[in-house]
C-alpha angles and dihedrals in degrees: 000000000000120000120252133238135223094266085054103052095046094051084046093060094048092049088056086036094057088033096243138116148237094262097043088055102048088049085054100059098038107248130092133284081238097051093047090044092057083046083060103045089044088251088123122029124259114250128203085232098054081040081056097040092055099044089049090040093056101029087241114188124234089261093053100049096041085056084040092053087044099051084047086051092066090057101055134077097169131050131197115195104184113213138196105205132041091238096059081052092051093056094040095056081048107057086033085061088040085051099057095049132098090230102069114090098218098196087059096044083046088056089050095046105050088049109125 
C-alpha cells in the first residue's frame, strides 16, 4: 500500500466519517477509485475543483473543507488560477512575485484573506 498524504488522509477520514467508500466517492464525483486512490497517495495532483466536488458531494461544513483545502496545501508545489481578464492576471502574477518574497507578512495576508 502507498502511503497516503495529507490530502489523503484527510479525504479517508471524511469518507468513514460520512460512511462511504472509495469507490462511492469516486462515482460521485464522477472519476475513478483509481484515479482518487493515486490523489490520495500524491500520485495525481490535487485540483480546487476535486477539492469542490468533494465538498458539494459530501455537505461538508466551512470548517471541513477549509481543513480539506489545507490538508490539500501540504501536497502542492505548483498552483494554476485560471483568469478571465488581463487585469485578474496581472494581480495574480503579482501577488504570485509578492508571495515569494521575504517581505510579505503572511499572518496578516491570511487574516485578510479569510475575511468574509
Amino acid at each position: 500500500m502507498s502511503k497516503l498524504t495529507d490530502f489523503g488522509k484527510a479525504i479517508r477520514k471524511l469518507r468513514i466519517d460520512y460512511d462511504t467508500n472509495l469507490n462511492e466517492l469516486a462515482a460521485s464525483i464522477g472519476v475513478s477509485s483509481a484515479f482518487l486512490s493515486a490523489v490520495e497517495t500524491g500520485k495525481k495532483p490535487v485540483s480546487a475543483e476535486l477539492i469542490t466536488k468533494i465538498a458539494n458531494v459530501l455537505g461538508l461544513n466551512k470548517d471541513e473543507e477549509h481543513l480539506l483545502t489545507h490538508a490539500a496545501s501540504q501536497c502542492i508545489d505548483n498552483v494554476v488560477v485560471r483568469t478571465n481578464t488581463a487585469e485578474e492576471a496581472e494581480l495574480a502574477l503579482m501577488f504570485a512575485r509578492r508571495i515569494q518574497s521575504d517581505s510579505v507578512d503572511l499572518a496578516t495576508l491570511r487574516k485578510i484573506l479569510e475575511e468574509d
